[in-house]
N, C-alpha and C positions, 0 to 999 in steps of 0.2 A: 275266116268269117267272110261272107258273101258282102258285097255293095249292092245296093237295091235303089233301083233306079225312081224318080217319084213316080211315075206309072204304076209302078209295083205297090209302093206304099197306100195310093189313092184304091187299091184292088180290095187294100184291108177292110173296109165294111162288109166284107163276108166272114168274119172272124165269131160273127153270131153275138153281137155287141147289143146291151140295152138298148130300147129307142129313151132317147133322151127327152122332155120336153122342154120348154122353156125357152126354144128358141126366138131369137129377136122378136117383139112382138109389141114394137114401142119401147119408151123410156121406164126404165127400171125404176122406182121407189124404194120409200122405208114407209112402212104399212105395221103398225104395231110392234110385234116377235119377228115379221119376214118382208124377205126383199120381193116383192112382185112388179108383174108387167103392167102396161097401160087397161090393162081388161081384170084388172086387179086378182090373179092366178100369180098361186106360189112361182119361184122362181128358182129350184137348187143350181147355184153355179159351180160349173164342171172345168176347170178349166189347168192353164201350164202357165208360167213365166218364162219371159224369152229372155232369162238371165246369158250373159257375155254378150249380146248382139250390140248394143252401146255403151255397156259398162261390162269391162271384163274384172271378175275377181282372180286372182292369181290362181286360185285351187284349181281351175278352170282349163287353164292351160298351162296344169302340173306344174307352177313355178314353187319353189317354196321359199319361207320367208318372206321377202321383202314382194308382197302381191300386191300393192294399189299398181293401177293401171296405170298410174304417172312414171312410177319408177319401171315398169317393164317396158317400157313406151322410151324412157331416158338410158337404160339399156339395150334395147333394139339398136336407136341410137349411133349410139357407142360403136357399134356392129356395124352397121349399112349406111348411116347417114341420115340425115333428117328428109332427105327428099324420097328414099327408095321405103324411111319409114313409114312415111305419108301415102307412099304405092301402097305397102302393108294392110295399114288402116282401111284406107278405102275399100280395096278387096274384101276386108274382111266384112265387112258393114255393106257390103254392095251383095255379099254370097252366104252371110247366116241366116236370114232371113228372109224369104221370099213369099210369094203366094202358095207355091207348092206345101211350104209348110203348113200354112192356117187350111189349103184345102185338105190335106192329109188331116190334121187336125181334126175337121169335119167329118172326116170320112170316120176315124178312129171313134167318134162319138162324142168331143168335147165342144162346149156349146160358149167359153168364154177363154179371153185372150189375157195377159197380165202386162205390160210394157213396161219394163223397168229401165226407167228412164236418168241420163247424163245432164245435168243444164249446161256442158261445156258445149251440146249438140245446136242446145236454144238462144242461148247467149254466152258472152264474154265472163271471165270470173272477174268479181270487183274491183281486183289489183291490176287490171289491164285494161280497163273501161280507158278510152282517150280524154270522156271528162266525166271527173270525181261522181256518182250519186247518178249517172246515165246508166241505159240499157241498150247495146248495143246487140239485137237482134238477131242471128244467125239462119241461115234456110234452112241451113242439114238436116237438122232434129225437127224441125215442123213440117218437111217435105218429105221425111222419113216415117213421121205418124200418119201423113195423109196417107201414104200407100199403103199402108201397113191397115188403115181402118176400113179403105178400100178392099181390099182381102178381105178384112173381117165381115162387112155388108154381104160382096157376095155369097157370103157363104150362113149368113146368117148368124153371125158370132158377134156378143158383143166384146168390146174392146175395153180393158178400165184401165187409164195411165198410172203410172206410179211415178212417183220421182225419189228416185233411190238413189241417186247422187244428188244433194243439196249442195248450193252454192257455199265453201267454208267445210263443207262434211258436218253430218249430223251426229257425232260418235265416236267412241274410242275403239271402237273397232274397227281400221282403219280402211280394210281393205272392201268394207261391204260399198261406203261411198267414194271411193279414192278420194280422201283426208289426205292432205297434208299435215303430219302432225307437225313442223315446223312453223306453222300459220295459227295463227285464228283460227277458230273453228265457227260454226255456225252462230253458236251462242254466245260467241266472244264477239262478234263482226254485225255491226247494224247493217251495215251495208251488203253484208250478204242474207240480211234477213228480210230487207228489202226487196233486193233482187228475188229471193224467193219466192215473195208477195205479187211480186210483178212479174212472174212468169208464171205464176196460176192462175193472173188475172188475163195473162195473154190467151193462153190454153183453153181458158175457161170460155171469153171471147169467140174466138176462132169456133171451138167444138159445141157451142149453146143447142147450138138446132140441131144435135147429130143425137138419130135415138139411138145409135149402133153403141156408141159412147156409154159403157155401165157407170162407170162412177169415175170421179177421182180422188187416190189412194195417196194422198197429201203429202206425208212424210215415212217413206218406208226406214223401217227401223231405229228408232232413236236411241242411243244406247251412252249417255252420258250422265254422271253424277254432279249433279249441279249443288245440293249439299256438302256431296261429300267426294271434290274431284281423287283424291287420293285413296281411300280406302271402300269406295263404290265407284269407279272407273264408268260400270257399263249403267249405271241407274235400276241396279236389281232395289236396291232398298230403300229409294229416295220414296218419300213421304209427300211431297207438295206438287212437285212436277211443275213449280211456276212458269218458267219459261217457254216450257215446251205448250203449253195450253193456251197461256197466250200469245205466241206465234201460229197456233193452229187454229186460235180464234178469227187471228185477224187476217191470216189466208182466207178464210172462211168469208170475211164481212168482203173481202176484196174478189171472190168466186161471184158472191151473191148480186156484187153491183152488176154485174154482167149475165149472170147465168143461174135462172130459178127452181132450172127443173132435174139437174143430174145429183146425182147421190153425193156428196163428201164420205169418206172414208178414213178413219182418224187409229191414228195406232200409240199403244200406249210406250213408255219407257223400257227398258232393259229389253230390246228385240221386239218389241212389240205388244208384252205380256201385264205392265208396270203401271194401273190405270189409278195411278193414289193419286188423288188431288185432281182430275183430271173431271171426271165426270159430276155432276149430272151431264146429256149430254147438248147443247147450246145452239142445236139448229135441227128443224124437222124429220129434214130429208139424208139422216147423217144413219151413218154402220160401225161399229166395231170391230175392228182388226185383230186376229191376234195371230202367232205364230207358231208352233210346234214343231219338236226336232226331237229324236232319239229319248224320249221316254215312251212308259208304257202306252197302249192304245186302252184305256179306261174311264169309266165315266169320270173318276175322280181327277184325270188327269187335265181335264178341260174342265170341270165344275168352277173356278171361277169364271169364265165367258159364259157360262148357262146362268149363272147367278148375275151379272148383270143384265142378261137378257131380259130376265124375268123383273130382277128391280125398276133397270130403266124403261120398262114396252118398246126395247130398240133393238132391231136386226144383227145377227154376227156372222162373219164368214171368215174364215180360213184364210187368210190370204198368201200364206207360202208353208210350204213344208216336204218334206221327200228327203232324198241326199242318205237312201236305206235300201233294206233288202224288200221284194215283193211281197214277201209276208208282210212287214209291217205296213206297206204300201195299204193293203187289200185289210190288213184290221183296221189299221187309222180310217179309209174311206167308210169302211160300216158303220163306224163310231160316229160318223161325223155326220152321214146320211139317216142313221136311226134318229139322230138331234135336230135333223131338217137343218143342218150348215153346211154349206156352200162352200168350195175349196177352189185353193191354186195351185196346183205342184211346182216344182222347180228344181231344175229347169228342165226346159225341152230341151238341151240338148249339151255337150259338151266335151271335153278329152277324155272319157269317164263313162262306165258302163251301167251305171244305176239310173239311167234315164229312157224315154223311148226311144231317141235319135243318141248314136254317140258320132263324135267328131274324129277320123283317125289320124295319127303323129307320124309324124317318117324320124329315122334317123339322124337326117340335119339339123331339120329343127328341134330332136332332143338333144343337140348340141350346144342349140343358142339355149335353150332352155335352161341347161345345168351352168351355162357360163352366169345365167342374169341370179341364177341361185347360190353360186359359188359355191359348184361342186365340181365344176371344169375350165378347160380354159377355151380360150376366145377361140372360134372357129377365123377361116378369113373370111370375108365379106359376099363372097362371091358363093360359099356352102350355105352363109349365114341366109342371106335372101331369098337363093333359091328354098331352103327348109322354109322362112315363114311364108312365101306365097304358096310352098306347097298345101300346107295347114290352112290357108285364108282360101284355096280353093275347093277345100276337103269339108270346109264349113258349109256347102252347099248341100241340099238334102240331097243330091242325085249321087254325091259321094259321099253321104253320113251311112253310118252304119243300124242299120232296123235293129230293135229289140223290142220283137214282138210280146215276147215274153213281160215286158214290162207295161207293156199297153194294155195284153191282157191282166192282168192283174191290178189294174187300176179299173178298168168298163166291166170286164164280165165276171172275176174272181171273187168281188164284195156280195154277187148278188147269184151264184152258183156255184155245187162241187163235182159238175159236170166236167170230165176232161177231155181235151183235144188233142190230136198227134202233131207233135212240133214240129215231124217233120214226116213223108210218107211211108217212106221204112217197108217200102215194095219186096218182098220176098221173092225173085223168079230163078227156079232153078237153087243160082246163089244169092248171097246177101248179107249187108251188114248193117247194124246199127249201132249208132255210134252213140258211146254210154251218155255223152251228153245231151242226146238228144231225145229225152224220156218228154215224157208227155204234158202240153201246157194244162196248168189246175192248180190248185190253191194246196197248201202243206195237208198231208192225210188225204190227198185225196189222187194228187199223180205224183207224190213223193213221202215219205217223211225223211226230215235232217233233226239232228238234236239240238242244231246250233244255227239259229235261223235269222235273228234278226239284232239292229244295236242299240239297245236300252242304257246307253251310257248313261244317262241323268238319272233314270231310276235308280240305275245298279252299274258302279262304274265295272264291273265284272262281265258283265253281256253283253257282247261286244260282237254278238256274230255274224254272220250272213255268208255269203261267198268268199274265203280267206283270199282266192285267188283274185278275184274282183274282174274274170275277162268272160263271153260270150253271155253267161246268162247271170240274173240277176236274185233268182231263188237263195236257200238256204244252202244247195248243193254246193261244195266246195268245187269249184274249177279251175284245174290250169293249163297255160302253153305247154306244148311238148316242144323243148328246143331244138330238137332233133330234126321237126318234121315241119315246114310252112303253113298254117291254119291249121293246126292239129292240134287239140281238146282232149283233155282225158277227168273223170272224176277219183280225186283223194283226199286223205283225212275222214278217207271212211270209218263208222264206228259201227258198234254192234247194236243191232235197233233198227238201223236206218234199210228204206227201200225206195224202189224205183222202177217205176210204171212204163212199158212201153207199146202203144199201138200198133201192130203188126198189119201188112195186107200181105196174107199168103195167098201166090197164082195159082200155082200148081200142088195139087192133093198129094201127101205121100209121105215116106220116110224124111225124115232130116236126121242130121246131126250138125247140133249145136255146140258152138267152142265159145268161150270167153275168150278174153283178149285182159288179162289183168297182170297184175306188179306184184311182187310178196311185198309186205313188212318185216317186223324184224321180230314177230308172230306170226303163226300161220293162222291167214282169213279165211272163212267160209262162207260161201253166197251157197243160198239156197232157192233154183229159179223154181217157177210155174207159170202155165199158158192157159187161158180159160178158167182161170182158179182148180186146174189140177197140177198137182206136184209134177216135172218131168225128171228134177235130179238136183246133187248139189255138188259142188266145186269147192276141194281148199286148194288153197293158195299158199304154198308152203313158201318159208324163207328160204334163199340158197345158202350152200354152206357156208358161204363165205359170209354171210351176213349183208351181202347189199344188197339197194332196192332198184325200186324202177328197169327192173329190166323184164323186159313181158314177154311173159308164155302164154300158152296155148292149153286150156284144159277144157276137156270135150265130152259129153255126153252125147251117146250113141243112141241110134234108134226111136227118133223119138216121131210120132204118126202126128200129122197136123193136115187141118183141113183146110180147105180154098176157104180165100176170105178173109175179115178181118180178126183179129183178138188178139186181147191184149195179155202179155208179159208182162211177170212181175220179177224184181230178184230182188231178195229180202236178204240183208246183213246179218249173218249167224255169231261171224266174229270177225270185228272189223279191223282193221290196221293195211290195209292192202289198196293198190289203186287199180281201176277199173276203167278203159279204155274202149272196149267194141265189144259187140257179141254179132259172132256169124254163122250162118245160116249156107248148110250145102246138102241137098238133097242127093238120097241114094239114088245112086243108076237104077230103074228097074223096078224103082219101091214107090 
């Protein structure tokens, strides 16, 4: 897989992306059902979370287990030392997020920004204040949203904060706000509910006259059982929600003494979902939040958020959801856009290929990595540091990895089943294309797979998308060839499935065409065509001996193709075989 320099990625608004509207145009409102600009025009927000850039969740940078950012941070540690730790950090936070991102952003088509925000950046936690019930104000985190909003202006994006780490942790889910669960928690600690209070009134302060500023998104994900701490942990089925409303009330009175015109943005219990006891809702200019993850893309699946829309006359938006395959990407967005609501994806970016930007690992640092998960042992100090600056400089977009694929399928794939060529797949002479690289389009349209996306909450049985989970993010199953350095091949072929490719042929004449495939422990058979006529078809016989993955060569002769573009299909007759390249070598003569 290619590095794509940000030059490259700012190139992408040729990708034949929607024009968006909506762009900055004043301070945003709540206006009945919708959020609008200062010239009172609808407002759909488009936008990403810059989830890991201040708060890292462990899934993020593949720890497993023990993921709050305190304890991979107290493992680092362990490794390098608390000063070469602090090199780390910095790095990391000085190179995941930049301008190039948000202008890339702009260029991609997305018109709003999501900041999910640490208060360890803004201030001290309450247990370390030097006196009891003080706020000991920090620059980092408020020098870090100035630049950050600055980017956003120029480019005409607005910016909505979140504070997705609360002072205390807002939840038993521990890793969303690095919780301590050995502490207090938010609702156990006055003092951190305090602090809370008073770092919204700071923010709120600071940001009043900023129209870049879309709202602020108060408490990201509250996820505790205040009934019922033992047998509702996350607050799926608390009924009153007292706490949580009036802590979100009295942010609210504490925003207002300072700041009359930005939006509040309020999320219910259990992730965000959990609005019992909570509503009606208790200020004008206020939104509802909610969150969506790996269930179906149906109206019934968000019809409570449209039913309080419609009870309370108050605005909804989307504020986090993704972490799936492109298909679900590109249904969830119709769904949400058919309903006029406003989305965040998340994240832009990470160790992890289901996003637009992926971040890439080297070997060291999956050293320290399985040591902090305890699944290895301790690297020395000297492997251990260089792998994590490698990773903290890898977080810069000029070495993240593009998945184009994934941009498109959010901007152009909800709103056409128009296909593009992923890649140019030049025919001169000779030529190869490589099976992975079938054509950017929505499912049925430059592909079908059978097994496309993960509906665990519907049906903990559908669970699928890319089993291999590297270069693209479709239904296609893909994986590394160990054999070979960035080398791609498509498996877990079934019978059903095809796959669409762009061709440009230079030169007019004979070819013969060879597949590049693997048997199973079946024999497969692909049946191609080019311009929608048949040219021929291919089994893929098992070897005797019964093993796989070893690729041959099967080749259809004689086949007449003309200058120009057109596309190839090769349709699964009978699947079980894997499918690597198809090439192109033109007769002498013909």
């Amino acid at each position: 897989m290619k590095l794509f320099k940000s030059s490259t990625l700012l190139l992408l608004s040729s990708m034949a992306l929607l024009p968006l509207h909506g762009w900055c145009q004043g301070f945003l409102s709540a206006k009945g059902p919708k959020i609008v600009n200062e010239k009172g025009e609808n407002v759909l927000l488009r936008g990403i979370g810059l989830g890991g850039w201040m708060l890292q969740e462990g899934y993020m940078l593949r720890v497993n287990g023990a993921g709050q950012q305190h304890k991979i941070r107290a493992g680092i540690e362990s490794l390098v030392g608390t000063a070469k730790t602090a090199e780390f950090y910095n790095a990391w936070l000085d190179n995941h997020t930049t301008k190039a991102d948000i202008d890339s952003m702009k260029a991609w088509g997305f018109n709003s920004v999501r900041l999910p925000m640490h208060f360890n950046l803004y201030t001290l936690p309450s247990d370390k204040e030097p006196v009891a019930g003080q706020n000991t104000w920090l620059e980092k985190g408020f020098a870090m949203t100035d630049s950050l909003l600055a980017w956003c202006k120029a480019n005409g994006l607005y910016l909505i904060l979140d504070l997705h780490a609360a002072p205390g942790g807002q939840g038993n889910d521990l890793n969303i706000s690095d919780r301590d669960g050995t502490k207090p928690s938010l609702w156990e600690n006055e003092a951190d509910q305090q602090k809370t209070i008073a770092l919204w009134r700071k923010l709120a302060d600071r940001y009043k006259d900023e129209p870049y500023i879309g709202a602020y998104d108060i408490i990201n994900e509250p996820n505790y059982g205040f009934e019922d701490p033992e047998g509702d942990k996350n607050g799926l089925k608390e009924q009153n929600n007292v706490p949580l409303k009036r802590l979100m009330q009295e942010i609210t009175k504490a925003i207002r003494e300072v700041d009359t015109r930005h939006i509040i943005i309020i999320e219910g219990n259990g992730w965000g979902n959990n609005y019992n006891g909570i509503l009606p809702p208790w200020d004008k200019n206020m939104v509802l939040s909610f969150h969506k993850y790996w269930n179906l893309n149906d109206t019934k699946s968000i019809q409570h958020i449209l039913d309080f829309r419609q009870r309370y006359n108050i605005p909804v938006w989307l504020g986090e959801t993704g972490e799936n395959s492109n298909v679900w990407f590109t249904e969830a967005i119709r769904l949400f856009e058919k309903n006029n609501i406003g989305w965040s994806w998340w994240p832009l970016k990470k160790l992890g290929a289901n996003n637009p930007l992926e971040i890439p690992a080297n070997d060291k640092y999956m050293r320290v990595i399985d040591y902090i998960s305890g699944k290895g042992s301790a690297p020395t100090a000297d492997v251990a540091f260089d792998g994590l600056m490698e990773v903290a400089l890898a977080t810069n977009i000029r070495r993240n990895i593009l998945h184009r694929d994934v941009i498109d399928a959010m901007i152009r794939q909800p709103f056409s089943n128009k296909t593009l060529p992923f890649k140019p797949n030049l025919i001169n002479n000779k030529g190869e294309i490589k099976a992975v690289d079938y054509d950017l389009g929505a499912l049925r349209a430059a592909y079908f797979d059978t097994d496309t996306a993960n509906y665990r909450i519907s049906n903990p049985k559908w669970t699928g998308g890319n089993s291999g989970r590297v270069y693209r993010n479709d239904g296609v199953d893909i994986k590394a060839d160990p054999n070979e350095t960035d080398s791609y091949f498509v498996t877990d072929i079934a019978t059903g499935e095809w796959l669409q490719y762009t061709t440009n042929i230079l030169l007019k004449g004979q070819y013969n065409i060879s597949v590049i495939a693997a048997p199973g422990k079946t024999a497969g058979k692909l049946a191609l065509s080019i311009g929608g006529k048949p040219i021929g078809k291919v089994t893929v016989t098992p070897a005797k001996d019964n093993s796989t993955q070893t690729w041959q060569t099967y080749t259809i002769n004689n086949i007449p193709l003309q200058k120009g573009s057109q596309v190839m299909k090769v349709v699964v007759e009978n699947g079980g075989m894997e499918l690597k390249s198809i090439r192109f070598e033109k007769i002498p003569g013909r």
